[in-house]
ZATIDREN-424983 format. One record per residue (C-alpha): residue number from 1; residue in three letters; x, y, z. Coordinates in steps of 0.5 Angstrom, whole numbers. Example, Ala and Ser with C-alpha at 12.3 -4.5 7.8 and 13.67 -1.06 7.14 Angstrom:
<recs>
+------+------+-------+-------+-------+
: tigu : loke :     X :     Y :     Z :
+------+------+-------+-------+-------+
:    1 :  ALA :    25 :    -9 :    16 :
:    2 :  SER :    27 :    -2 :    14 :
+------+------+-------+-------+-------+
</recs>
This chain:
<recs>
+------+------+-------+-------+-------+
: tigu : loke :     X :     Y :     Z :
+------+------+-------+-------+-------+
:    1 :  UNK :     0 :     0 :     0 :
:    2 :  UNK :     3 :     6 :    -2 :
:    3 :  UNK :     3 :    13 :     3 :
:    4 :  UNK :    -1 :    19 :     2 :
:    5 :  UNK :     1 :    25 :     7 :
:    6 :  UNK :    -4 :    29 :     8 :
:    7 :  UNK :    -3 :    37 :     9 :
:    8 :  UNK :    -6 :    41 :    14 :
:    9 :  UNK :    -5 :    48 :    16 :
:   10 :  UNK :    -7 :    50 :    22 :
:   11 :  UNK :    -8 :    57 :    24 :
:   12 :  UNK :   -12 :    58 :    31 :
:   13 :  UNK :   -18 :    53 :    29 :
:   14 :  UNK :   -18 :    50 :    37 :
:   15 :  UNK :   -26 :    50 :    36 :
:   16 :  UNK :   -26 :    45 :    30 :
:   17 :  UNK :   -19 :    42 :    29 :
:   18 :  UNK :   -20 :    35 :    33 :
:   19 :  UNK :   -26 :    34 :    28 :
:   20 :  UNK :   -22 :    35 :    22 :
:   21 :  UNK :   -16 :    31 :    25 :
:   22 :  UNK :   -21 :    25 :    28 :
:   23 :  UNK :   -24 :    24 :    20 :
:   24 :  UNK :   -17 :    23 :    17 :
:   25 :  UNK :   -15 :    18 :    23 :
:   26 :  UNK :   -20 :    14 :    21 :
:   27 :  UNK :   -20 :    14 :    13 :
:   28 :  UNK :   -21 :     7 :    11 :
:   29 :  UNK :   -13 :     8 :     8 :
:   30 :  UNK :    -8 :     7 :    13 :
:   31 :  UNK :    -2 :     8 :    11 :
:   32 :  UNK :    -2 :    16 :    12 :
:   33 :  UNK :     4 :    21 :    13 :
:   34 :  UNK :     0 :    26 :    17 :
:   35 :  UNK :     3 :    34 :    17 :
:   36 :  UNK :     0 :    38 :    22 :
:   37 :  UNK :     4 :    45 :    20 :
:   38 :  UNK :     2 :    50 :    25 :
:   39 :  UNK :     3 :    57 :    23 :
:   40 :  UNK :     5 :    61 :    29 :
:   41 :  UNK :    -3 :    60 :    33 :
:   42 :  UNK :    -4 :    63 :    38 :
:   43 :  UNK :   -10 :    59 :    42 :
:   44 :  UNK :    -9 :    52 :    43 :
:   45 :  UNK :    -9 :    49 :    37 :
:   46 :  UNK :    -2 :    48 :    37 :
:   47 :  UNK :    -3 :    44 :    43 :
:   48 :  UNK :    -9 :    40 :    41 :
:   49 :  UNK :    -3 :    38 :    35 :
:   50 :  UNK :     1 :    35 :    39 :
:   51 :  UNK :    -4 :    30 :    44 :
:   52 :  UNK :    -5 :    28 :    38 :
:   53 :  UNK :     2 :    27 :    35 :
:   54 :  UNK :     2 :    24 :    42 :
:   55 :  UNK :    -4 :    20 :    40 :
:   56 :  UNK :    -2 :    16 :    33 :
:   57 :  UNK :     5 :    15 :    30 :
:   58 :  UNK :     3 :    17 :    23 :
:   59 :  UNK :     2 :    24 :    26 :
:   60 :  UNK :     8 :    29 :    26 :
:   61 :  UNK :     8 :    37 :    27 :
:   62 :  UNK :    11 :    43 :    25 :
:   63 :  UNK :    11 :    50 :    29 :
:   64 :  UNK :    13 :    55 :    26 :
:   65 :  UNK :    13 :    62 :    26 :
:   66 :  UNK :     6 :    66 :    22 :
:   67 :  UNK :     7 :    65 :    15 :
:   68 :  UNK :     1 :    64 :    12 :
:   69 :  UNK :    -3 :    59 :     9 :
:   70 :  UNK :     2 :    59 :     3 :
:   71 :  UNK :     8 :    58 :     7 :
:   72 :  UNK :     5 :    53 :    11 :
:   73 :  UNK :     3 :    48 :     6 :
:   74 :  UNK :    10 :    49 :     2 :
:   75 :  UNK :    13 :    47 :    10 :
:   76 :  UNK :     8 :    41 :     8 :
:   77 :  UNK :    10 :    39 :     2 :
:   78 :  UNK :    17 :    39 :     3 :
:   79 :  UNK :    17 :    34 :     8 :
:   80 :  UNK :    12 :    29 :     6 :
:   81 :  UNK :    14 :    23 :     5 :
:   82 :  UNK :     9 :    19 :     1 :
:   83 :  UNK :     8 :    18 :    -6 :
:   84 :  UNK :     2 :    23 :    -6 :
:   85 :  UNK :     0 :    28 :    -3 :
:   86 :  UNK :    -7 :    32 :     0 :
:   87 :  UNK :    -9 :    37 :     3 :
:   88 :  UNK :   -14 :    39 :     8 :
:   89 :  UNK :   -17 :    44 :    12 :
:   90 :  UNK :   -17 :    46 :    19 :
:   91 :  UNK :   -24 :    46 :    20 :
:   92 :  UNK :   -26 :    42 :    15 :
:   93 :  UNK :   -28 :    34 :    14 :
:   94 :  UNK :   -27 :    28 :    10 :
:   95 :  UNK :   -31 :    22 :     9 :
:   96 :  UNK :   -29 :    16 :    11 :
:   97 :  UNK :   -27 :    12 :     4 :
:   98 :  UNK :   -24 :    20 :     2 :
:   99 :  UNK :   -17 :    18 :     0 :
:  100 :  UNK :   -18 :    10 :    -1 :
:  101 :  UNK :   -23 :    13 :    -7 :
:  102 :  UNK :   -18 :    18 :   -10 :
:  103 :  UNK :   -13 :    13 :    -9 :
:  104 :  UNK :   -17 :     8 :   -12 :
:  105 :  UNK :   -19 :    12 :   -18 :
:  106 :  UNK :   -12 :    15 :   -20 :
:  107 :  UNK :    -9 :     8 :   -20 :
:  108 :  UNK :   -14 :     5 :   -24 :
:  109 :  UNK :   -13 :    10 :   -29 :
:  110 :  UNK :    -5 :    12 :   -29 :
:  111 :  UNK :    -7 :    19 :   -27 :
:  112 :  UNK :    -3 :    23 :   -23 :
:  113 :  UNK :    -8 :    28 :   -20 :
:  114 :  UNK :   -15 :    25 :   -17 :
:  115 :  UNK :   -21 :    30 :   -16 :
:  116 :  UNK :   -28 :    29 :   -13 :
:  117 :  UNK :   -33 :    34 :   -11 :
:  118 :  UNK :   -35 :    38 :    -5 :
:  119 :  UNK :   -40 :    40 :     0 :
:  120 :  UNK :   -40 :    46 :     3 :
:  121 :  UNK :   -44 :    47 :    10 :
:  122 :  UNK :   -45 :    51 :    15 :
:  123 :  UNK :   -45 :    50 :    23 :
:  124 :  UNK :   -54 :    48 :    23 :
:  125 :  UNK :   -52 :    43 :    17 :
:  126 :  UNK :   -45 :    41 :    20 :
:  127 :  UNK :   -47 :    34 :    24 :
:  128 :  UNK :   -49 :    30 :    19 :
:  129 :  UNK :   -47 :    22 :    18 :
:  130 :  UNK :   -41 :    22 :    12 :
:  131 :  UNK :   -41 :    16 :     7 :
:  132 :  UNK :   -36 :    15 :     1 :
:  133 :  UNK :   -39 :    11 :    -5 :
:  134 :  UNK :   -33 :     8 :    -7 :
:  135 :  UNK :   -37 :     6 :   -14 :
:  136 :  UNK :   -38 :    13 :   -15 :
:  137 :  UNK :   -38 :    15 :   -23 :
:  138 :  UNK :   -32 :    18 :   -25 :
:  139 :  UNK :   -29 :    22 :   -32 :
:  140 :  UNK :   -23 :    21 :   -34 :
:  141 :  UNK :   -19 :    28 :   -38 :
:  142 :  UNK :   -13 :    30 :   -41 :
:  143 :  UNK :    -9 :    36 :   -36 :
:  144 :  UNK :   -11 :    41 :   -42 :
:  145 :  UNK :   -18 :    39 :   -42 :
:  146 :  UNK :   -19 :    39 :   -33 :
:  147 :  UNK :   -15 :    46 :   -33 :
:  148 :  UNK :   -21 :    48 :   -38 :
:  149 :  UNK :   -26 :    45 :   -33 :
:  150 :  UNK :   -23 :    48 :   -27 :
:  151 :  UNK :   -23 :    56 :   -30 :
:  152 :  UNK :   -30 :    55 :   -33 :
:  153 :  UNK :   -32 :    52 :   -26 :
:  154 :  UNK :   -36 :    47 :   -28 :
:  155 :  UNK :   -33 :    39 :   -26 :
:  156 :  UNK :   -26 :    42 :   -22 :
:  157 :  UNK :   -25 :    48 :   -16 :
:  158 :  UNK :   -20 :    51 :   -15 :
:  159 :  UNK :   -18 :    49 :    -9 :
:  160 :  UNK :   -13 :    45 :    -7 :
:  161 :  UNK :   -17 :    41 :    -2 :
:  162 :  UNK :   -22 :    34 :    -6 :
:  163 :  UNK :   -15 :    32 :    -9 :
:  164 :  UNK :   -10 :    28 :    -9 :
:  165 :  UNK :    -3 :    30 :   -12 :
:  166 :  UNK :     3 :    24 :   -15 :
:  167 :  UNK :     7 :    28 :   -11 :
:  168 :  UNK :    13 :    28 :   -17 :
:  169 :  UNK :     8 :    34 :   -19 :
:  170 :  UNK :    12 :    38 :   -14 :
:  171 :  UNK :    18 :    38 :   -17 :
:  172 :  UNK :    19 :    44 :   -19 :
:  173 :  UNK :    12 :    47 :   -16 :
:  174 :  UNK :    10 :    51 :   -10 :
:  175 :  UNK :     6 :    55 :    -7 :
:  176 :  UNK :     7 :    62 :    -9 :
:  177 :  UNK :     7 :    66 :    -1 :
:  178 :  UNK :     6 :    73 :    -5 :
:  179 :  UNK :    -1 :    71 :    -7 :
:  180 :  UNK :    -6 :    72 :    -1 :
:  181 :  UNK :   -12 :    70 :    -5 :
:  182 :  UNK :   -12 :    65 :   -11 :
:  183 :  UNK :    -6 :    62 :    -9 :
:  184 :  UNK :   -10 :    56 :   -10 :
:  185 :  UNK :   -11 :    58 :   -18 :
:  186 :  UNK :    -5 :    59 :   -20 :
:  187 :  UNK :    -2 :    53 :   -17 :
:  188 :  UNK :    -8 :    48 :   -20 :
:  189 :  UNK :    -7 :    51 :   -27 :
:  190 :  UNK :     1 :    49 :   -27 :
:  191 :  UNK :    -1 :    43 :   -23 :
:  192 :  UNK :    -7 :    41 :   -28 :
:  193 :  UNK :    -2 :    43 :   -35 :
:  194 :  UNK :     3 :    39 :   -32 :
:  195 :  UNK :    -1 :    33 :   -31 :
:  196 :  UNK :    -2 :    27 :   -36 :
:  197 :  UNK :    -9 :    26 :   -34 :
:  198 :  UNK :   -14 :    27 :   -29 :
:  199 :  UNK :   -19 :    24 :   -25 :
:  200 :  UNK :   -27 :    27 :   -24 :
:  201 :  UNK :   -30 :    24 :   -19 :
:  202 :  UNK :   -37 :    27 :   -18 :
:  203 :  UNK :   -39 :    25 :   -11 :
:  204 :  UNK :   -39 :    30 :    -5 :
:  205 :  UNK :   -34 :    28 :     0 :
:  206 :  UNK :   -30 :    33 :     2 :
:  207 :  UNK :   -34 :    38 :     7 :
:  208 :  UNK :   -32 :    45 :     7 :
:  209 :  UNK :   -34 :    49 :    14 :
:  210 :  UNK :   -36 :    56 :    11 :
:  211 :  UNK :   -34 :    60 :    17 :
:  212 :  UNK :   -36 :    67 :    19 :
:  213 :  UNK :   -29 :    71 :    18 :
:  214 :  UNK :   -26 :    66 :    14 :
:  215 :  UNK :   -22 :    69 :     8 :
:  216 :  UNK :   -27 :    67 :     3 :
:  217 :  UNK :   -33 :    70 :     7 :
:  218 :  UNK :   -30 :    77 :    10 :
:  219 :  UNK :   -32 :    83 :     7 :
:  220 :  UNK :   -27 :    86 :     1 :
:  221 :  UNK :   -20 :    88 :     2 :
:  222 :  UNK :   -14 :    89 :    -1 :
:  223 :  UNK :   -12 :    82 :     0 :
:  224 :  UNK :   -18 :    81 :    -5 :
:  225 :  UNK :   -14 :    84 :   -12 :
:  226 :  UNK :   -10 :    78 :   -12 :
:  227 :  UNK :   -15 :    75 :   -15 :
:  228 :  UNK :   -15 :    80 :   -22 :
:  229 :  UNK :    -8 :    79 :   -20 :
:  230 :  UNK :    -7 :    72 :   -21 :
:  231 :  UNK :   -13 :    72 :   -26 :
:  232 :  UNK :   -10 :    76 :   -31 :
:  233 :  UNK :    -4 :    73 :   -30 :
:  234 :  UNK :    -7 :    66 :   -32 :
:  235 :  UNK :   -10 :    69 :   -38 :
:  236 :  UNK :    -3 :    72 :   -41 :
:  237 :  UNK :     0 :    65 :   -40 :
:  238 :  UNK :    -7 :    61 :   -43 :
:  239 :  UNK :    -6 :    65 :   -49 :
:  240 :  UNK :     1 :    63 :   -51 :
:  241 :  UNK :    -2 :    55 :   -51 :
:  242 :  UNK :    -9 :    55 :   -55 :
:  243 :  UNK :   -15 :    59 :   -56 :
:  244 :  UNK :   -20 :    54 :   -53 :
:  245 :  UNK :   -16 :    55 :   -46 :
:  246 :  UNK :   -15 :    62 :   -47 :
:  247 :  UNK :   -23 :    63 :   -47 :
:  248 :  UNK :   -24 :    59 :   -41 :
:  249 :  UNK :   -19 :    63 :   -38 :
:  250 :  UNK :   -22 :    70 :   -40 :
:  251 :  UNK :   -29 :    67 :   -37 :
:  252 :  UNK :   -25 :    66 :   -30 :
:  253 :  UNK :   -23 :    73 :   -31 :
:  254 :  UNK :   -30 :    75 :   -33 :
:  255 :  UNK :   -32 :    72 :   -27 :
:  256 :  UNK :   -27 :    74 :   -22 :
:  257 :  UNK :   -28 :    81 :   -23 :
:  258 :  UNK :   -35 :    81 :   -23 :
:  259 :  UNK :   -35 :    78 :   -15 :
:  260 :  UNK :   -29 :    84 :   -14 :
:  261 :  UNK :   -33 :    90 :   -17 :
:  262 :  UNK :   -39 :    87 :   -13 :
:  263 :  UNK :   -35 :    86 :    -7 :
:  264 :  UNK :   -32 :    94 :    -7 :
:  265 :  UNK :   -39 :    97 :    -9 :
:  266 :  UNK :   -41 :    97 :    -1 :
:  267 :  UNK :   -37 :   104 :     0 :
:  268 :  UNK :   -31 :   102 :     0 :
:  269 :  UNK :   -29 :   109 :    -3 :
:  270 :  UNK :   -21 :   107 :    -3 :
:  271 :  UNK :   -22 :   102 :    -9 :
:  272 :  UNK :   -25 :   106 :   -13 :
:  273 :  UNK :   -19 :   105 :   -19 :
:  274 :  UNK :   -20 :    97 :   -17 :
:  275 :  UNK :   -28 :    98 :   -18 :
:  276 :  UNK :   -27 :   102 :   -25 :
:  277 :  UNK :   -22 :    97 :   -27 :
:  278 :  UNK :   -27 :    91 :   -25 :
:  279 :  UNK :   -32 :    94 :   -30 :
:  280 :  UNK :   -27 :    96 :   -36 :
:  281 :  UNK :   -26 :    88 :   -36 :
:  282 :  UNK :   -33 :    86 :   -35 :
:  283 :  UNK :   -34 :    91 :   -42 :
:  284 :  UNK :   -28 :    88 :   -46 :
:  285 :  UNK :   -30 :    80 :   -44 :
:  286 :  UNK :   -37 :    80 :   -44 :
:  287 :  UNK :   -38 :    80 :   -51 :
:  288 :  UNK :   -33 :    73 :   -51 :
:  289 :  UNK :   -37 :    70 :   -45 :
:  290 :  UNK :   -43 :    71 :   -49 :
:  291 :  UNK :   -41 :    67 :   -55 :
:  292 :  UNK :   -37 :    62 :   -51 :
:  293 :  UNK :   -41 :    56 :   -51 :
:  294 :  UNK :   -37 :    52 :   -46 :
:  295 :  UNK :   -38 :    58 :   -41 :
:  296 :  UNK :   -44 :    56 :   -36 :
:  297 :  UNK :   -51 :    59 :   -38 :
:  298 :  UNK :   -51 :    64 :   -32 :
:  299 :  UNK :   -44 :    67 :   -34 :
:  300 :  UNK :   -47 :    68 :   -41 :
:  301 :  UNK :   -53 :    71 :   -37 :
:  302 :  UNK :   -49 :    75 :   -33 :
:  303 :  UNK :   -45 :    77 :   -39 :
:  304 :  UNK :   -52 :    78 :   -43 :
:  305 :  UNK :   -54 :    83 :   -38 :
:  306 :  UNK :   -47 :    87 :   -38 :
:  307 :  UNK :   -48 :    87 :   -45 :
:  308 :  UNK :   -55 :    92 :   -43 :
:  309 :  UNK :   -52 :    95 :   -37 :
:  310 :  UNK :   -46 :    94 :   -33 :
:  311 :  UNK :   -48 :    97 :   -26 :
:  312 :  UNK :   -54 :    93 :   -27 :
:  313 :  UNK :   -51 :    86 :   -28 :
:  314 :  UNK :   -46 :    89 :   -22 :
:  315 :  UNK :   -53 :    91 :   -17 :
:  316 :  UNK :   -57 :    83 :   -19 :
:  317 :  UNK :   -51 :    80 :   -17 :
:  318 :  UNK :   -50 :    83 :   -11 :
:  319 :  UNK :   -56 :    82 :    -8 :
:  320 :  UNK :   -56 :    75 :   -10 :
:  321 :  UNK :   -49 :    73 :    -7 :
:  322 :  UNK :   -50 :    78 :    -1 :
:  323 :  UNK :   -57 :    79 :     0 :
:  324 :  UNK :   -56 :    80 :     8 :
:  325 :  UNK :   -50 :    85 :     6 :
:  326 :  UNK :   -55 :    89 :     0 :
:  327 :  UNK :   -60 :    89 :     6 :
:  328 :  UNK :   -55 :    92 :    11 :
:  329 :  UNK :   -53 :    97 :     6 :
:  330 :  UNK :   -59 :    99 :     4 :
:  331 :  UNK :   -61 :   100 :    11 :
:  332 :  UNK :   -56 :   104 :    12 :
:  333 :  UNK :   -57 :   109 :     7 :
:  334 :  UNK :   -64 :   110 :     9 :
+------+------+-------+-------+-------+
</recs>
């Protein structure tokens, strides 16, 4: 049985860390190299690492000073000693045939990264009873075609969680540390090129805890504009590959700035360049997302109604994403 060390950053998650560590303790595949990388926490989670390394001799733990979770999963990374790698968050679970699933996938079809899907739940939603179908339908695709998959956002997240990765994918590959969002992104697009094939298993069996506070839900920041950053930089490079890539490339971008023109329109009047350059890139991809007919239809809506007016499509959007915000917002004003 071949290993599989499993990464997880941790950063003052003491409230829901030993529930992420207990559903890897009892994955149906054992052989596991477990990296629990604690990054310069300042509750107890550092501790909590530690009865468990105490605990089970597949567990090792890493202090380190903050670095973020970039660095944090690079430390990972560098000390694995499997022949796969996969990452976990903190706060999150897997159910209990999760890695014997995508391990079981990869092999059968000599690929070098395995996927599956997600369910994302919330404290009411959290407490269920997890299963793994081992039989569940699985797509075989080629790097180039999962890299496309992914920008689109259909089959394949971004995230790096749901997968496992033949770890020779890291050679040459990291984290890149400067990026404080999207990081996920721009080291998915190399990891996908570079990978042979790639496995879609379309079962939910990674459980993402969306947390209040965390850094896909807090209000917009600076840290936000990494996403059109890394977006636009991913579309410079797809360019250079093929034109089906570079369309999927350019749907991402389109995308990306819509959430970010959404986000800053809520008064945060020290981003009015970033929200004007959101717009310029919505009205200068919205005809090529419209025509794109491998773009989801609500991309293609969403472009459609830019197309009329992008302060419109803006307004829809964001009082279908963050309706409790628009209400705030609206409240506010009055």
């Amino acid at each position: 049985m071949e290993r599989i060390s499993v990464v997880i950053p941790v950063f003052n998650t003491e409230e829901y860390l030993a529930r992420c560590i207990n559903s890897i303790l009892s994955q149906s595949y054992t052989n596991l190299d477990i990296i629990l990388v604690d990054d310069g926490s300042t509750d107890n989670s550092g501790i909590i690492c530690d009865e468990y390394a105490v605990k089970d001799s597949r567990v090792r733990v890493i202090h380190q000073e903050n670095r973020g979770v970039s660095h944090a999963r690079n430390t990972g990374i560098d000390l694995a000693l499997g022949e796969y790698i996969s990452f976990v968050d903190a706060d999150d679970i897997i159910t209990p045939g999760y890695l014997e699933l995508l391990h079981k996938t990869l092999q059968g079809s000599n690929a070098t990264i395995s996927t599956t899907g997600t369910a994302y739940v919330h404290d009411s939603k959290f407490m269920i009873n997890p299963v793994t179908d081992l039989n569940q339908t699985i797509e075989l695709m080629s790097g180039n075609d999962a890299t496309k998959n992914m920008l689109y956002q259909k089959k394949i997240t971004n995230s790096p969680f749901a997968k496992l990765y033949s770890k020779e994918l890291f050679d040459t590959i990291r984290f890149n540390e400067k990026f404080a969002i999207a990081e996920d992104l721009d080291i998915n697009y190399q990891l996908f090129l570079q990978a042979d094939r790639v496995t879609v298993n379309l079962g939910k069996n990674y459980l993402y805890y969306q947390r209040p506070g965390s850094a896909m839900q807090s209000s917009f920041s600076a840290k936000r504009i990494d996403g059109l950053v890394v977006t636009k930089q991913l579309l410079s490079e797809a360019e250079l590959h093929d034109t089906h890539l570079a369309n999927s490339a350019k749907n991402r971008l389109f995308v990306e700035a819509l959430l970010e023109a959404s986000e800053i329109s809520y008064g945060n009047k020290s981003y009015k360049a970033q929200f004007k350059e959101c717009v310029s890139l919505i009205r200068g991809l919205r005809v090529g997302v419209v025509r794109d007919a491998e773009s989801r239809f609500r991309f293609r809506f969403y472009a459609g109604i830019s197309l009329v007016n992008v302060h419109l499509l803006i307004l829809l959007f964001i009082m279908k994403k963050f309706p409790k915000k628009m209400y705030t917002h609206l409240k506010n004003r009055v």
